[in-house]
TIBA-826936 format. One record per residue: residue in three letters; x negated, y, z of N, C-alpha, C in turn. Coordinates in steps of 0.1 Angstrom, whole numbers, always signed. Layout:
<sites>
SITE residuo    nx    ny    nz   cax   cay   caz    cx    cy    cz
SITE     ALA     X     Y     Z     X     Y     Z     X     Y     Z
...
</sites>
This chain:
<sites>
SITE residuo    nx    ny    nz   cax   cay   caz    cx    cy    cz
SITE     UNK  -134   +90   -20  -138   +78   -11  -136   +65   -20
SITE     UNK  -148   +56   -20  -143   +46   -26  -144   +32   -21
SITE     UNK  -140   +20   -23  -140    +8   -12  -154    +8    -6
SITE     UNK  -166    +9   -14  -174    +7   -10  -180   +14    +3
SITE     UNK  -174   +27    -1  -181   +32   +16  -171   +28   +29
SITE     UNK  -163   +22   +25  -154   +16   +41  -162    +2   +40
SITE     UNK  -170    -3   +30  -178   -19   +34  -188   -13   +41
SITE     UNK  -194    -3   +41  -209    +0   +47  -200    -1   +65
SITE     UNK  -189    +0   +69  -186    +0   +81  -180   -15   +83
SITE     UNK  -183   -22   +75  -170   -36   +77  -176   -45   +89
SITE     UNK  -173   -51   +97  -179   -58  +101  -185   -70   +97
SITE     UNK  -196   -76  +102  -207   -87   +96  -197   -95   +93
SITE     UNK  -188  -102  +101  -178  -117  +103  -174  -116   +91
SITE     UNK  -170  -102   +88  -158  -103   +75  -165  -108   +62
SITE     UNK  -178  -113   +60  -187  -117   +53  -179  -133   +53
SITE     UNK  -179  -137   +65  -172  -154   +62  -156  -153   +59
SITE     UNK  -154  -157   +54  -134  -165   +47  -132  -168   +63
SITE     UNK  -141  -179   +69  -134  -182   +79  -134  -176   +90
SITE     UNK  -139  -164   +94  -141  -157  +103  -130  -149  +112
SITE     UNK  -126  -147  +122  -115  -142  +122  -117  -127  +120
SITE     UNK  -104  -119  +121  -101  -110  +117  -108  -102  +128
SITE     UNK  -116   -90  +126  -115   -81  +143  -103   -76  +147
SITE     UNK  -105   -74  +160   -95   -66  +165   -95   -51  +160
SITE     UNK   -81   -43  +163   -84   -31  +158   -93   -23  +167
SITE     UNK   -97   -15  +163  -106    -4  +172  -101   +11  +173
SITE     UNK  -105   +21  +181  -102   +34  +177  -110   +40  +172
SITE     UNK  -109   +48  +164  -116   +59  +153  -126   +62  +163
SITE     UNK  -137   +60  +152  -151   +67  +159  -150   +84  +163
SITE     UNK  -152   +86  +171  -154  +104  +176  -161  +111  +166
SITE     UNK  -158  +121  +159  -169  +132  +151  -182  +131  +158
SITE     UNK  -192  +129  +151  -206  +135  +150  -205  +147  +157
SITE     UNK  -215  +157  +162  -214  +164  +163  -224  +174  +151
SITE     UNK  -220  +187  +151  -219  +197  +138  -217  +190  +123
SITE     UNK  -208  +178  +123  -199  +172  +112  -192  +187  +106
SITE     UNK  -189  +186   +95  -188  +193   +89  -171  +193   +85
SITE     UNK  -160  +203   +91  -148  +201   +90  -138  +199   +73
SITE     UNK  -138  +188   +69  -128  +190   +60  -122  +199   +54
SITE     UNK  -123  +203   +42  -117  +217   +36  -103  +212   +36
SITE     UNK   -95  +196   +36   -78  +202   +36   -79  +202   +53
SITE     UNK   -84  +204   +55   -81  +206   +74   -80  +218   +77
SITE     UNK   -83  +227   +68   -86  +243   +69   -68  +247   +63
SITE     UNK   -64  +254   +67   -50  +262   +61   -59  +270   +48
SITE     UNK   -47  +271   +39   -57  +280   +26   -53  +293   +27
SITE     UNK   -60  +303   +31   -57  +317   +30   -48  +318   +14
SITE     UNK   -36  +331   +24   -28  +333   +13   -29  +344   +10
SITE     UNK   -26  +353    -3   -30  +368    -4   -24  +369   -16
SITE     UNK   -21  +380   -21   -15  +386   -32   -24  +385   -43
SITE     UNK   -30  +378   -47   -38  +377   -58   -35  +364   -66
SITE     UNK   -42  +363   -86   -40  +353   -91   -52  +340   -89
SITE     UNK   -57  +343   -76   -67  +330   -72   -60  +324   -59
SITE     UNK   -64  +312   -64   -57  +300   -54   -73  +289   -52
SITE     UNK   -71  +282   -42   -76  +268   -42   -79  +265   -55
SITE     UNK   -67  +262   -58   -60  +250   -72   -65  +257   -84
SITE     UNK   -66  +273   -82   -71  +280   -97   -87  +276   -98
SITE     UNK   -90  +280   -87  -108  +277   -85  -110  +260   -89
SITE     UNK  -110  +255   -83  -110  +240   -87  -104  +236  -106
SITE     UNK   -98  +242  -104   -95  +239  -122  -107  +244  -128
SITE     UNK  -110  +258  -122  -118  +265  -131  -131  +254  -128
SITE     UNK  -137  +253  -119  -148  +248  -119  -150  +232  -124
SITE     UNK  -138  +226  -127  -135  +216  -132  -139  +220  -145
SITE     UNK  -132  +228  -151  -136  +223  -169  -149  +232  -170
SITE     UNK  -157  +236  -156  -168  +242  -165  -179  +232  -161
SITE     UNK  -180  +219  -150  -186  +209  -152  -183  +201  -162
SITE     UNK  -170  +199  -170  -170  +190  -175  -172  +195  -190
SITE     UNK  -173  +207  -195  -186  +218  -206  -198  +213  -203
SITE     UNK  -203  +217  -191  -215  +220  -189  -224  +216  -176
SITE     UNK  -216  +202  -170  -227  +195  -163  -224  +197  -146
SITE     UNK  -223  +192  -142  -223  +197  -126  -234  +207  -115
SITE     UNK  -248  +212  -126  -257  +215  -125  -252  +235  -127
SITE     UNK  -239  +234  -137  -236  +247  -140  -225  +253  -132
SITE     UNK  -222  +247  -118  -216  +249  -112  -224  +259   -97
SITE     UNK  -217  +267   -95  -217  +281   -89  -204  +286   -80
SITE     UNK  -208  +291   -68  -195  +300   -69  -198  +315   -72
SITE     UNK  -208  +317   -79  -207  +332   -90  -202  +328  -103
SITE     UNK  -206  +315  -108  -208  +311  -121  -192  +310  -116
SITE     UNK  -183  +301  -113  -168  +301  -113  -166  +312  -112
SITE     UNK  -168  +323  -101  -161  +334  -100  -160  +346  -116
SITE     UNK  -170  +342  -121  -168  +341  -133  -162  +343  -143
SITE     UNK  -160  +329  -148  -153  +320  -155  -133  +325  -150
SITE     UNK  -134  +332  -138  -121  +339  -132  -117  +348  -133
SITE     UNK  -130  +357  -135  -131  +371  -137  -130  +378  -124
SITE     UNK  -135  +373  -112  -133  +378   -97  -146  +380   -92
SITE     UNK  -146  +385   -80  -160  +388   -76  -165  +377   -68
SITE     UNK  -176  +371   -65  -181  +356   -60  -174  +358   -48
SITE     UNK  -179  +370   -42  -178  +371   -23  -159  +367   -19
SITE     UNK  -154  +366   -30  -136  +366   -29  -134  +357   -30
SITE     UNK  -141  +345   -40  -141  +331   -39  -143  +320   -22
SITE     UNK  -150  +330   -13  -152  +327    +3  -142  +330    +9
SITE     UNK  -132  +334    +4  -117  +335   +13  -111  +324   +11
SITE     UNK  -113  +316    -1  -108  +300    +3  -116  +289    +2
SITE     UNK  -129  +291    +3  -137  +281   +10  -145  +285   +13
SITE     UNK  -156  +277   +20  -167  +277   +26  -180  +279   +23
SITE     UNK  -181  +271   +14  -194  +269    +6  -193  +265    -5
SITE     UNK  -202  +260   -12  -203  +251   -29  -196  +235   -19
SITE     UNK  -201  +231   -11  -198  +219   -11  -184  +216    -9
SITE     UNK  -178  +225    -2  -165  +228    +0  -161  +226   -13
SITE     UNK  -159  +235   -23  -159  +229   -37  -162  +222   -49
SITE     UNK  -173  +216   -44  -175  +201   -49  -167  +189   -40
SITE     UNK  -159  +189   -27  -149  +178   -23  -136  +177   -32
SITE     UNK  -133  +193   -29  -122  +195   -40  -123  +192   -55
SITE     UNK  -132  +193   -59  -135  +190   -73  -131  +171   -77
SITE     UNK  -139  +167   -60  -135  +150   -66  -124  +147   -65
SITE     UNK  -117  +155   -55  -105  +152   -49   -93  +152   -61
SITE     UNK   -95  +162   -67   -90  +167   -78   -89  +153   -85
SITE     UNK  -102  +151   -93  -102  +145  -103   -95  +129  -100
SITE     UNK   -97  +126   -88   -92  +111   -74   -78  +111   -79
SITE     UNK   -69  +120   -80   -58  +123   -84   -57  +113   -99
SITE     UNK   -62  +116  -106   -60  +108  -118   -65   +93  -118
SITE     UNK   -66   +90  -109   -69   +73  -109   -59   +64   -98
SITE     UNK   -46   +77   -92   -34   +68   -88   -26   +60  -100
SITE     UNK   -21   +52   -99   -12   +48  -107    +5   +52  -102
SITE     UNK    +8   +53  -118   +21   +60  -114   +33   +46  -109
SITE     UNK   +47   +52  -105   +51   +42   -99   +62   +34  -114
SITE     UNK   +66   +21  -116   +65   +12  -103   +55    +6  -105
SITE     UNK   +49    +3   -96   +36    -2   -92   +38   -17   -93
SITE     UNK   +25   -19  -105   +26   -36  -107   +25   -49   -94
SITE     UNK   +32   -60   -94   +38   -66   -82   +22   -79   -85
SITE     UNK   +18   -81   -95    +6   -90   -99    -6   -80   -95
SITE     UNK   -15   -89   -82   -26   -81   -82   -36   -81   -91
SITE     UNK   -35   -90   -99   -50   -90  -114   -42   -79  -124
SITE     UNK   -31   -76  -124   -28   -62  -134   -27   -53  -125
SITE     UNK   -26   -51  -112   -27   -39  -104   -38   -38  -102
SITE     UNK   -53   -44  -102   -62   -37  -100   -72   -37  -116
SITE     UNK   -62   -40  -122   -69   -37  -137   -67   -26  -138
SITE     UNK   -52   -19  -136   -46    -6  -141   -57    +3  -131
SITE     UNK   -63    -1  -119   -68    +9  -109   -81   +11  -119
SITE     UNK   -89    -2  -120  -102    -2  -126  -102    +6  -144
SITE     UNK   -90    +6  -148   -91   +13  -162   -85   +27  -157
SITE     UNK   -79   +33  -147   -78   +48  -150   -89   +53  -141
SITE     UNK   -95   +49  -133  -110   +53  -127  -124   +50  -138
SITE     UNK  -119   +41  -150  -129   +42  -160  -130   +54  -165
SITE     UNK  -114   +57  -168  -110   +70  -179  -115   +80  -166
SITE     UNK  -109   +81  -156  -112   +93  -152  -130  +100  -147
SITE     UNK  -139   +89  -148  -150   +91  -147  -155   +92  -160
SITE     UNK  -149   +87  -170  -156   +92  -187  -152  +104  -188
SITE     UNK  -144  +110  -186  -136  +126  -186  -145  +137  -177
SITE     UNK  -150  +130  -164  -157  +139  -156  -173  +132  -154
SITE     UNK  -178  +128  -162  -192  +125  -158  -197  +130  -146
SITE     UNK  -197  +138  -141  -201  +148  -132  -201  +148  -120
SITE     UNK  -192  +133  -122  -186  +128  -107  -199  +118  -103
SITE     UNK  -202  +111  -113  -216  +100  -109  -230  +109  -102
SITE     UNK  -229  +119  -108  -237  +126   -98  -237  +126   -83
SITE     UNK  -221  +133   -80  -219  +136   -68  -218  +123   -58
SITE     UNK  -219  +113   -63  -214   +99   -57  -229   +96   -54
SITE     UNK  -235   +96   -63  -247   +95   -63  -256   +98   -49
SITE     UNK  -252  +111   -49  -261  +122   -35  -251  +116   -21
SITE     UNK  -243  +102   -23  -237  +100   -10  -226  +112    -8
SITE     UNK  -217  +114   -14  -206  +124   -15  -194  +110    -9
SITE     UNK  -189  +114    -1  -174  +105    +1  -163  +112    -1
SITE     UNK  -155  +110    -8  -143  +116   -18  -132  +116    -2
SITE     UNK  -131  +121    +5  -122  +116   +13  -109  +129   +19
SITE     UNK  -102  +132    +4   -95  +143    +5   -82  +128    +4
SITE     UNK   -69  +137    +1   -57  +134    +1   -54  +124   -14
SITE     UNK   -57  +129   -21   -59  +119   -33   -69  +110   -35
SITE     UNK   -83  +106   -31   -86   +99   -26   -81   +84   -20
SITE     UNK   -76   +92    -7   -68   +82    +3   -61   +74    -1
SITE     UNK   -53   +84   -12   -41   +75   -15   -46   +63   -32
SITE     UNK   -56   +69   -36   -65   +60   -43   -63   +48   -34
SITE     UNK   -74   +47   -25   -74   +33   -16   -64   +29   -13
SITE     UNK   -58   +36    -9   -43   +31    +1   -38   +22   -14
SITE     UNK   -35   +28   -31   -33   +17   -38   -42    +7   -42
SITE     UNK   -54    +8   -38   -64    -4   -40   -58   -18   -32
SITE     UNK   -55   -14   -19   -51   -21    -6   -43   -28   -11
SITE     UNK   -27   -19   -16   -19   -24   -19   -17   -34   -34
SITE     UNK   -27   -30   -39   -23   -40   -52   -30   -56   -46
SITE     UNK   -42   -52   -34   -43   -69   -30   -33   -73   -18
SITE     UNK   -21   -68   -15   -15   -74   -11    -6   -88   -11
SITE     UNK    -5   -93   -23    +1  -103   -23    -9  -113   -24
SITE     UNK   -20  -111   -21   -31  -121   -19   -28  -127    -5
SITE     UNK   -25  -122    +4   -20  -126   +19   -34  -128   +26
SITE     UNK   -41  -122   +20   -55  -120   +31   -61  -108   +40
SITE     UNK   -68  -113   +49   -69   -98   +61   -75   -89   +54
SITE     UNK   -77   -77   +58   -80   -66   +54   -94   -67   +48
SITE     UNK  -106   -73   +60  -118   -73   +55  -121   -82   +41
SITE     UNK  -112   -87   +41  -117   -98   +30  -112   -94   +14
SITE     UNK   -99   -88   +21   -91   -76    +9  -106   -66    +0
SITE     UNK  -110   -58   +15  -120   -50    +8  -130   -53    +1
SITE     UNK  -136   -70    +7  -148   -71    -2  -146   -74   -14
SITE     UNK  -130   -79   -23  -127   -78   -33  -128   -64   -42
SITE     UNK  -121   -53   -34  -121   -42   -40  -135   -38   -44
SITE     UNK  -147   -35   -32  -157   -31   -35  -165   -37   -49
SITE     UNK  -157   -54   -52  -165   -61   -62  -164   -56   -75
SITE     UNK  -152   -48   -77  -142   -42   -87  -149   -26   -86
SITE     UNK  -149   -19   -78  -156    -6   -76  -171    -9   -81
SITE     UNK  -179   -22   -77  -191   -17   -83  -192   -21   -99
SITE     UNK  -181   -32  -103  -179   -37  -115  -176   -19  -125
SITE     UNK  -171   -15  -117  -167    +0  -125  -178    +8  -130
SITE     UNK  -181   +15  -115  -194   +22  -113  -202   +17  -125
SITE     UNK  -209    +3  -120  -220    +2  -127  -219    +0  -144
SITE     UNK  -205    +2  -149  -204    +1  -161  -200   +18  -170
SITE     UNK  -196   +26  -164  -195   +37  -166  -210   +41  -162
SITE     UNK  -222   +42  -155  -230   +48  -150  -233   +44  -166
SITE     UNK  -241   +30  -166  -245   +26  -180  -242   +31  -191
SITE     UNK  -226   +31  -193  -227   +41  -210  -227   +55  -206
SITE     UNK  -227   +58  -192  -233   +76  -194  -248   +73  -201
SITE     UNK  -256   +67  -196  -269   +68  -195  -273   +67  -213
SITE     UNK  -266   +51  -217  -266   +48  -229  -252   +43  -239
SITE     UNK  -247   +49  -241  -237   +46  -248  -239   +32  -260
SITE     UNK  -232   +24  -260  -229   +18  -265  -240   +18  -281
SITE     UNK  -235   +30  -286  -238   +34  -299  -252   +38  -300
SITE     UNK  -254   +40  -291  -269   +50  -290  -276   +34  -293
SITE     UNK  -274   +21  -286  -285   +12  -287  -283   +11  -302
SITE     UNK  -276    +5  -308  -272    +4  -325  -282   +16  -331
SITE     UNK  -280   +28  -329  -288   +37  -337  -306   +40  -333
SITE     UNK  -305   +42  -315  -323   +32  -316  -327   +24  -329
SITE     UNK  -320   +10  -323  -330    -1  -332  -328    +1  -348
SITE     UNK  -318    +7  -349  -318   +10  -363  -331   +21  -370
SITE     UNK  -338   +24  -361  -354   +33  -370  -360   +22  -377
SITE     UNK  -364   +26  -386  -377   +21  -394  -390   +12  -382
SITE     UNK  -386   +19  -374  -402   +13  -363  -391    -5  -357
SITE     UNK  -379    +0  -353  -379   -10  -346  -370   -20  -359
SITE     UNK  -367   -20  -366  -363   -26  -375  -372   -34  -380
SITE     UNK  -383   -30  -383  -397   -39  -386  -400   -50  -378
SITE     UNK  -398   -44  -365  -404   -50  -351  -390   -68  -353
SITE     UNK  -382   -61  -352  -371   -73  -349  -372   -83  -365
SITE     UNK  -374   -75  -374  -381   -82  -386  -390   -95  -386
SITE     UNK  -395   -90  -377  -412   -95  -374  -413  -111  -371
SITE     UNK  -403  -115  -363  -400  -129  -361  -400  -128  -345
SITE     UNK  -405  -116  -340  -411  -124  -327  -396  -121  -319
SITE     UNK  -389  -116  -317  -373  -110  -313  -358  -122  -318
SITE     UNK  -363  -130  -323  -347  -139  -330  -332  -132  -320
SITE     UNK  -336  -135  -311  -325  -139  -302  -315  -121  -304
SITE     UNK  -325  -112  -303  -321  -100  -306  -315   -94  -313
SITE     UNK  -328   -94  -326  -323  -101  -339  -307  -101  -341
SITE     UNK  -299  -114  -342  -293  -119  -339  -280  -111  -336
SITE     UNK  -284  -107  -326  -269   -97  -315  -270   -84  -324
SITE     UNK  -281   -79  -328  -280   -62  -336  -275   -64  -351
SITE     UNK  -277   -77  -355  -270   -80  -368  -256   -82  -364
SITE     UNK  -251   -87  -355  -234   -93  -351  -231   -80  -347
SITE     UNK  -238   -68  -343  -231   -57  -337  -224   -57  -322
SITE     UNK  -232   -65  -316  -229   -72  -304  -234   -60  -292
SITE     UNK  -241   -53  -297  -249   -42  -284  -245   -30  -287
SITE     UNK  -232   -29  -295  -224   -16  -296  -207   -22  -294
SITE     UNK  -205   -33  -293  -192   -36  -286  -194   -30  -270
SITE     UNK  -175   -27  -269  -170   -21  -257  -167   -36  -246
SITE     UNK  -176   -37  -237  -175   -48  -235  -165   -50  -216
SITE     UNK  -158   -39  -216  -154   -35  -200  -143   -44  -200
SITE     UNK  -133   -47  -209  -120   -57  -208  -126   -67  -204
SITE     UNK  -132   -77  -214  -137   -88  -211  -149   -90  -197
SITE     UNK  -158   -81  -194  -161   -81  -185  -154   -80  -172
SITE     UNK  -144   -74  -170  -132   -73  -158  -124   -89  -158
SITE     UNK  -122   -87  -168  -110  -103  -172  -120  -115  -163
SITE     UNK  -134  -114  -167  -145  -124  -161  -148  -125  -143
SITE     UNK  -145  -110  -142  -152  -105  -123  -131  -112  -121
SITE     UNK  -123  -105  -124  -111  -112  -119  -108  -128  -120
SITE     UNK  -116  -131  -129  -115  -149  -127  -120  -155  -116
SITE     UNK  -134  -149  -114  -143  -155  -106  -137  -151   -91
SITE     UNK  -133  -140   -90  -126  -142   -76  -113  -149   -74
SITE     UNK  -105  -149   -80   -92  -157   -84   -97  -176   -80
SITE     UNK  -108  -178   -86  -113  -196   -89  -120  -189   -73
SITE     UNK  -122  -186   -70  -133  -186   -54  -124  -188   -43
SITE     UNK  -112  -179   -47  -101  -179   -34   -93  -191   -36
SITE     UNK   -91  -199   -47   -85  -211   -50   -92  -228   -39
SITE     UNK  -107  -221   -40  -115  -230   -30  -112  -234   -17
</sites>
């Protein structure tokens, strides 16, 4: 789960600074044939060396080999040496083990404790181990992609330290979130990017004979310019963060 999908519920008001706060509400009722949570399920126990936790490892390092496309529960069962149909004694389906899978990986983007008391270093440290942890698992942009909501136990407590690192801002919750979401999509959209194109890849593009001529050519300066400074193969996520935390910092000062 990430801020963003608790803004798709926010209320409109929480758009204005000056708006008041809503009142609380109670939890929306399930949909009906909503689909039950795999930690809501008890995990069958049995004398065997398969667990939850073994399945989800396994199927962990064989997306992060080979793509989230190579994920199975024959292909894991597998990778386990078990028979698929044994793999349905602790879950449900594939999707069942793609929650787990994010859930898993959600895990590595808590920060350990003590947890920094400055909210521009506590939500840096959130925004750099959710960088690492989506460079590690590509596989995750997919699943986010298809509208997947991460909303296992590690997860939660993801948010729950998003919340808390804007707490010493002393602002209501909704206003809290639209900061976080601004930092979630500052993430997202920067990790999607160098999946797509790495850094490096643009440097070795323009470096052919075809486009080297081309920037030659006169008509490009400006371009030119940045692939000679090596400007379109710098890592540019520090200073880009350092810039989205200024600008809210000088906004909330107004």
């Amino acid at each position: 789960m990430t801020s963003a999908d608790l803004a798709e519920d926010a209320p409109e008001d929480a758009q204005e600074s000056e708006a008041p706060e809503p009142e609380p509400q109670e939890f929306e009722p399930q949909e009906p044939g909503t689909r039950e949570p795999i930690w809501a399920r008890p995990e069958t126990r049995r004398r065997s060396t398969l667990s939850r936790a073994a399945i989800v490892a396994a199927a962990t390092a064989l997306a992060d080999r080979e793509g989230l496309a190579a994920v199975s529960i024959r292909r894991v069962a597998a990778e386990l040496g078990a028979r698929a149909m044994s793999l349905y004694t602790y879950l449900g389906s594939k999707d069942d083990l793609f929650d787990l899978m994010g859930d898993a990986a959600a895990a590595e983007t808590v920060l350990p404790e003590p947890f920094p008391d400055d909210w521009r270093e506590a939500l840096t440290g959130i925004a750099e181990s959710t960088r690492d942890q989506i460079t590690r698992h590509p596989w995750l942009v997919p699943l986010m992609a298809e509208g997947r909501r991460f909303g296992g136990p590690n997860g939660l407590r993801h948010l729950e330290q998003s919340f808390r690192a804007t707490d010493p801002l002393g602002l209501p919750p909704a206003r809290r979130l639209e900061i976080l979401v601004a930092v979630d999509d500052y993430v997202l959209g920067y990790v999607t990017r160098t999946a797509v194109a790495p850094p490096a890849a643009h440097a070795r593009t323009l470096g052919h004979p075809f486009y080297r001529a081309l920037l030659e050519g006169g008509e490009f300066p400006h371009l030119r310019a940045a692939v000679e400074a090596r400007a379109l193969s710098a890592d540019t996520f520090a200073q880009g963060l350092r810039w989205l935390l200024d600008g809210i910092e000088a906004g909330l000062a107004r």
